[in-house]
C-alpha angles and dihedrals in degrees: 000000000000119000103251118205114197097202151165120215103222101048120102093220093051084053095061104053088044083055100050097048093052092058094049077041102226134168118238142167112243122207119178124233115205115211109202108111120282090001094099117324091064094044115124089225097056093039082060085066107025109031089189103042101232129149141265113033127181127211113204115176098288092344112099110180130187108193134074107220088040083053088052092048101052094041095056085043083050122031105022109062092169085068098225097152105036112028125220097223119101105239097036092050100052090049084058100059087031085066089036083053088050092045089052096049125012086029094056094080085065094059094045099051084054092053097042078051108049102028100019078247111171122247142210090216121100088207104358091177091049095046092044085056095057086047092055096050081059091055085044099046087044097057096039085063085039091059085042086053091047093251123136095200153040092272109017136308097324129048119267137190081275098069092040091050087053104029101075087056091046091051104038087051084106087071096070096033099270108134129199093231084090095048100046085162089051090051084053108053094038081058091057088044086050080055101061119108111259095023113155130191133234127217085271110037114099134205105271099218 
């Protein structure tokens, strides 16, 4: 059975498993989800599938998951048995869901301040722009150690699902004001992520060059 993405175009967290599966270069079935009220997340029919109405959602087979980081996680286990995305090893590994559980947490003020910024969504930061900027001076902070320790990315030499987890949020900051003139490690390393075969590009993302 065909993997089927139910997806909307402009949302971070869309970006990443397209992403992912382009890399891993899988076929799937795309079916847009519009999110004006009562235009496609409220619908009855997509509630059935996703209570909360969140997207994205993955089909699998008999496997329907709603959250992003969960929908990372299942397509490296499988359908990349090199394990080029999620690493086998322990402590790898662990890094790399250490990085999924930050971009599902500390990371989310950076999408809603997009958001806020682009649509007056609400949002359930007190200051979503202020906390986003603190998230990213941890990025920041990470990858300046991981240059010192000879790594190019979030977790080693090669990109994992941590990078693709955290990479749609950093590229889209220009969308809420944040520039990468202030996370020069950040700018680099999105430019080595722009370079993977198979890499594609979002309405957002600009070219880093």
């Amino acid at each position: 059975m065909a993997l089927v993405l139910y997806n909307h175009d402009l949302l971070a967290d869309a970006y990443k498993v397209r992403l992912l599966l382009s890399l891993l270069g899988l076929p799937y079935e795309s079916r847009t989800v519009a999110m004006l009220p009562g235009a496609g997340a409220d619908a009855p029919a997509f509630r059935a599938l996703s209570p909360a109405g969140t997207v994205p959602v993955l089909i699998d087979g008999d496997t329907v998951l709603t959250r992003p980081e969960a929908i990372l996680i299942h397509l490296a286990e499988r359908h990349d048995p090199a394990g080029r995305f999620l690493p086998g090893d322990g402590g790898a590994r662990a890094a790399v869901l250490d990085w999924l559980f930050f971009a599902a947490g500390d990371l989310r003020a950076a999408e809603a301040a997009r958001l806020k910024s682009l649509f007056g969504a609400a949002s359930a930061f007190a200051d979503p722009y202020a906390t986003a900027r603190t998230a990213f001076r941890l990025l920041e902070g990470h990858l300046v150690r991981q240059t010192l320790r000879g790594a190019r990315f979030f977790v080693g030499d090669q990109a994992t699902l941590a990078d693709l987890a955290i990479f749609p949020t950093v590229a889209l900051a220009a969308d809420f004001g944040l520039g990468m003139e202030e996370f020069p490690r950040l700018l680099t390393w999105s430019r080595r992520l722009h370079a993977l075969p198979g890499f594609i590009t979002m309405s957002g993302v600009r070219e880093m060059v």
